[in-house]
C-alpha positions in Angstrom: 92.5 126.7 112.4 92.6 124.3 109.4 96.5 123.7 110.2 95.8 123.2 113.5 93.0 120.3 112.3 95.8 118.7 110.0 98.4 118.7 113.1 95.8 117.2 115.5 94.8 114.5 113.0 97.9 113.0 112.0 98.9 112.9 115.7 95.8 111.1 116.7 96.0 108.5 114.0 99.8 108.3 114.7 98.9 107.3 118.1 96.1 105.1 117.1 98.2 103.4 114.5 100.5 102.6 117.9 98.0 101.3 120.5 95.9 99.1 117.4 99.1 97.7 116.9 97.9 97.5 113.3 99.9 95.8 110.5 100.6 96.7 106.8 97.0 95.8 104.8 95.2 96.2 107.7 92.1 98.7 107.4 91.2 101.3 109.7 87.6 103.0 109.8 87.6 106.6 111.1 83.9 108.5 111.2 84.1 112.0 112.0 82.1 115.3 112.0 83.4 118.5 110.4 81.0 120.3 112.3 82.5 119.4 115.9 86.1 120.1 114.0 85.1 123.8 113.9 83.5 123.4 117.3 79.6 123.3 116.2 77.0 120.4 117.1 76.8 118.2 114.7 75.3 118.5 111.0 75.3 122.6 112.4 78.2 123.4 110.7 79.8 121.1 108.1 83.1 122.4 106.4 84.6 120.7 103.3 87.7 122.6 104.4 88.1 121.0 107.8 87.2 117.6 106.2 90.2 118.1 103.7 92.6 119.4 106.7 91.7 116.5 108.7 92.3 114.0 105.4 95.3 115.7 105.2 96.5 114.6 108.4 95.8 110.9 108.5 96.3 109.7 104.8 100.1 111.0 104.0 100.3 108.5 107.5 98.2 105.7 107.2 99.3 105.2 103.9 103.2 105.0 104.4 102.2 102.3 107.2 99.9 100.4 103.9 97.4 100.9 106.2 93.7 101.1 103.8 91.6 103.9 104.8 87.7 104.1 105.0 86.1 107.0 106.4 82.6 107.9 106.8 81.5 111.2 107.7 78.3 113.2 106.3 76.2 112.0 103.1 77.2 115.5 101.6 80.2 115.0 101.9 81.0 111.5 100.8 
């Protein structure tokens, strides 16, 4: 599941990166929930793991485009 997280990710944010248009320096903001990213409600369910496997996916990316990341998800796991 938690490859399948990573794949999903990085092909969201690749496509987001295209249709922002954003440039080098730019930031991007992502929130997220690792409970819906194991298919729970929200704050039912929240996985560390999922929120790594999802990091995984988007940071390699945004940061070869030297685009900053921000993202905010649960106070637990910030």
């Amino acid at each position: 599941m938690y490859e399948e997280i990573t794949q999903q990710a990085a092909a969201a944010v690749t496509g987001l990166l295209e249709a922002a248009k954003l440039e080098r320096g730019d930031l991007l903001v992502i929130g997220c929930s690792s409970s819906e990213m194991v298919g729970l409600r929200i704050g039912k369910g929240s996985s560390l793991e999922a929120a790594r496997a999802a990091f995984n996916g988007i940071y390699p990316i945004t940061q070869e485009a030297g685009i900053a990341l921000a993202v905010q998800c649960c106070e637990h796991l910030n």
